[in-house]
C-alpha positions as CSV (number, residue, x, y, z in Angstrom):
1,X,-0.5,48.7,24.9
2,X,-3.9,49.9,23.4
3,X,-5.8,50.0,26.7
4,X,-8.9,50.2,24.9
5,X,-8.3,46.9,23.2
6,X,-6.9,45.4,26.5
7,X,-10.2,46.3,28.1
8,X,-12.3,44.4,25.7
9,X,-10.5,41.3,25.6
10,X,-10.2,40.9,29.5
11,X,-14.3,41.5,29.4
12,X,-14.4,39.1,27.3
13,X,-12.3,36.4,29.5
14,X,-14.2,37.7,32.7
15,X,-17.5,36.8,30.7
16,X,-16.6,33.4,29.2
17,X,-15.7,32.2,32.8
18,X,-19.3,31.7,33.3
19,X,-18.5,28.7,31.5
20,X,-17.1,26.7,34.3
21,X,-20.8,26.8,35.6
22,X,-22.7,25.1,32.9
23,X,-22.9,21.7,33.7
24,X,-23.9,19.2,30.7
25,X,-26.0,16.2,31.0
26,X,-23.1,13.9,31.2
27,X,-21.4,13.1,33.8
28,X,-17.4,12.2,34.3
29,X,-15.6,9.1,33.4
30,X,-15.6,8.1,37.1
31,X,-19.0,8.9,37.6
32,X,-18.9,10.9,40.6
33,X,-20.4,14.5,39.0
34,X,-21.6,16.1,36.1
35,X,-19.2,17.8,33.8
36,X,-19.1,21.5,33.0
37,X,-18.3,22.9,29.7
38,X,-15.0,24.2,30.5
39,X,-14.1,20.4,31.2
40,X,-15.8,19.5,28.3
41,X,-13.8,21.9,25.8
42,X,-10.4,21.1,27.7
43,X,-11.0,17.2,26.9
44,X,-11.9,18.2,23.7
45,X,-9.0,20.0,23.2
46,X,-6.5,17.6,24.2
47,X,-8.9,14.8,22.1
48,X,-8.2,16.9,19.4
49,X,-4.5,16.7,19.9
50,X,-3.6,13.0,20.7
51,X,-6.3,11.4,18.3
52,X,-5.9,13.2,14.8
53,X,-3.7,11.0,13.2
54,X,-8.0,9.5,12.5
55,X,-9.3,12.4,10.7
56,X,-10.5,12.1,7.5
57,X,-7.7,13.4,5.0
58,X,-4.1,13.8,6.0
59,X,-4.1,17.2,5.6
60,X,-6.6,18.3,8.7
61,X,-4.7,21.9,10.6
62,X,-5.3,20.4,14.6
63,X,-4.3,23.9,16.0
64,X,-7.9,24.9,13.8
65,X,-9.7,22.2,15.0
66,X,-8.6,23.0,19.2
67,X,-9.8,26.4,18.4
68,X,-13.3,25.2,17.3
69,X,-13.7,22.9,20.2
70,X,-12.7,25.5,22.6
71,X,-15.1,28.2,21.5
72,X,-18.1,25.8,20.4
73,X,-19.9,26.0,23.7
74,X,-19.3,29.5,25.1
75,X,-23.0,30.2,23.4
76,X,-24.2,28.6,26.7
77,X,-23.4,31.3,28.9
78,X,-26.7,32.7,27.4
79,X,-28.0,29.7,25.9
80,X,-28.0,27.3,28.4
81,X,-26.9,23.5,27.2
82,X,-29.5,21.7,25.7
83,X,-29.2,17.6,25.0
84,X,-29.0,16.3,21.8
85,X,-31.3,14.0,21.3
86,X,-33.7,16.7,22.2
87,X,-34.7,17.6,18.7
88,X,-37.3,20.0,19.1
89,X,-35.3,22.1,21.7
90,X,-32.3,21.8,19.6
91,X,-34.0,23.8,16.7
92,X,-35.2,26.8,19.4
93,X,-31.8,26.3,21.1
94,X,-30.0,27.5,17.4
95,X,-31.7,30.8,17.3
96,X,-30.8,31.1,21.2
97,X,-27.3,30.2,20.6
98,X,-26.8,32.7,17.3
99,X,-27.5,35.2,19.4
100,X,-25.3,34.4,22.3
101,X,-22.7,34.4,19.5
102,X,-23.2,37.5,18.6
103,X,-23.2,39.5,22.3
104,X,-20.3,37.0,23.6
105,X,-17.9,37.3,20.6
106,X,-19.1,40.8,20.7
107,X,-17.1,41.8,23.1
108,X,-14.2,41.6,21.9
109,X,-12.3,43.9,19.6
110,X,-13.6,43.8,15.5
111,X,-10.2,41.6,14.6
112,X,-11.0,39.0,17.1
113,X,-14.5,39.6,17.4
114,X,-14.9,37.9,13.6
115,X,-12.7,35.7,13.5
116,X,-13.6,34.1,16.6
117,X,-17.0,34.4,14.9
118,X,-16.0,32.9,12.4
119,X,-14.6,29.5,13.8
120,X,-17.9,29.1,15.5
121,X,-19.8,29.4,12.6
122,X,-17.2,27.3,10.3
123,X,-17.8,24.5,13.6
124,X,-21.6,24.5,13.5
125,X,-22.1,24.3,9.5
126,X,-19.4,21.5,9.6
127,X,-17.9,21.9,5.4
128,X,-14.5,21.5,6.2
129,X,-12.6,19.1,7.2
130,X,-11.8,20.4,10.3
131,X,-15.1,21.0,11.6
132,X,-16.1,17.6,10.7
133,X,-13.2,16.4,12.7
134,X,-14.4,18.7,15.6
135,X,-17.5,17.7,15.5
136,X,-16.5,13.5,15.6
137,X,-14.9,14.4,18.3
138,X,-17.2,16.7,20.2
139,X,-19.9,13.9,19.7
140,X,-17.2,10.7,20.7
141,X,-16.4,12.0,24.5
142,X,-20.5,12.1,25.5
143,X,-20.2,9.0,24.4
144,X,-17.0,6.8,26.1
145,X,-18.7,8.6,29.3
146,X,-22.2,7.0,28.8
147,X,-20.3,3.9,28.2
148,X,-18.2,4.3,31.5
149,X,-21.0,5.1,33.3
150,X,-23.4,2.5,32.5
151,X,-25.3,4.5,29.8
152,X,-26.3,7.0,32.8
153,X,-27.2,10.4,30.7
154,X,-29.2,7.8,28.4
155,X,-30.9,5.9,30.9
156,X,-32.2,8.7,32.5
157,X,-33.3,11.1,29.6
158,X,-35.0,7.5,28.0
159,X,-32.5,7.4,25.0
160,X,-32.7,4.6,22.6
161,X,-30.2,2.9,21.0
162,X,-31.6,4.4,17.4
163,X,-31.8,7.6,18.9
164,X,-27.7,7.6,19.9
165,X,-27.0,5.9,16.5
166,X,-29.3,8.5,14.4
167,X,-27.3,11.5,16.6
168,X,-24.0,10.7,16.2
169,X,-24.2,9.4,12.9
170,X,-22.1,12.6,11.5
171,X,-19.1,11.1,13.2
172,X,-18.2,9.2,10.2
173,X,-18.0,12.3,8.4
174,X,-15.1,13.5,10.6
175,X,-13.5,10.2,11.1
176,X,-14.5,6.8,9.3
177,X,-11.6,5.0,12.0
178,X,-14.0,6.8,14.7
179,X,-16.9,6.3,13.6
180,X,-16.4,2.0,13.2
181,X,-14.7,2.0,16.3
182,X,-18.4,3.9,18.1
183,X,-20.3,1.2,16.4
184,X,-18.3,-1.4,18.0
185,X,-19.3,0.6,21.2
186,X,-22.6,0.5,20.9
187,X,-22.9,-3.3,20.3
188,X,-21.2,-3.4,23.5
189,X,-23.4,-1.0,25.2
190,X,-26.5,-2.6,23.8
191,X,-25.4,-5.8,25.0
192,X,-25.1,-4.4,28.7
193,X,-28.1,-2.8,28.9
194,X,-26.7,1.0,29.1
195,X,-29.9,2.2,26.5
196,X,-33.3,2.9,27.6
197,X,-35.8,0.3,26.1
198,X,-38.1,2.8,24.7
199,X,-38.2,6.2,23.9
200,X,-40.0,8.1,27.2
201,X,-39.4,11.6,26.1
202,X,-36.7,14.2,27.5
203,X,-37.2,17.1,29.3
204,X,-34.7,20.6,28.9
């Protein structure tokens, strides 16, 4: 064993346990908390798994794509989670979240250290098919919870039906099947009154 190298990686495991403590503006299919990253990247993860068979192209490498969405939101450790419909925190939270990238995957050795790296930076510039896929995906659970929860994170951050529509949009990019079946949803949601009427601003 290179004890050296053992070192860094169980730093970096110690660190990205902070994870379990960032809790996103969602909240769980049964409604009864807010979900934390770490159950957020797990769903992901297993999202990933049972629902690829819908990715765009028949040729999309899943055991890329669970990599991606496991990684994706360790930034927040440092960078806190911001929503996203919050456009003008979402450009201040990219600089924030580059550098998280950089201290976080810095801990661990130079092998792992990139190309962790670089699965978090293939995931946020979504050009390949897999991080399109990731990305459908990372956007589709936020919204089957707002859906089983009565549009709760939309409700109470004011989001409008154009606003979730104009967000997700990218889905289709990942997943056409997805992406028609999330329209479908947000007839449905519209219909039941789960989106804020107007646009009342967001705070983060």
């Amino acid at each position: 064993m290179d004890r050296e190298r053992f070192e860094q990686q169980l730093a970096f495991l110690k660190e990205v346990d902070k994870v379990k403590g960032i809790f996103r503006r969602t909240r769980l299919l049964d409604d009864s908390r807010y979900e934390n990253d770490a159950e957020h990247a797990w769903h992901l993860a297993l999202m990933a798994m049972v629902l690829s068979e819908y990715a765009n192209g028949s040729d999309v490498d899943v055991s890329r794509v669970i990599r991606m969405v496991l990684l994706h939101d360790l930034v927040e450790i440092d960078a806190g989670d911001t929503i996203v419909y919050d456009t003008q925190g979402r450009a201040a939270a990219a600089e924030r979240e580059t550098r998280a990238a950089d201290r976080i995957f810095g801990l661990l050795p130079a092998d792992q250290r990139d190309e962790f790296r670089a699965l978090w930076d293939e995931f946020e510039a979504r050009q390949t098919p897999e991080s399109r896929f990731a990305a459908a995906i990372d956007r589709l659970e936020p919204l089957l919870q707002n859906a089983a929860t009565e549009g709760h994170a939309w409700i109470e951050n004011g989001i409008t039906r154009t606003q979730v529509e104009q967000a997700n949009r990218h889905i289709g990019d990942g997943s056409r099947d997805l992406w028609d079946f999330v329209q479908q949803l947000f007839g449905e949601c519209d219909r039941k009154g789960y989106f804020a009427s107007t646009e009342q601003g967001m705070e983060s």
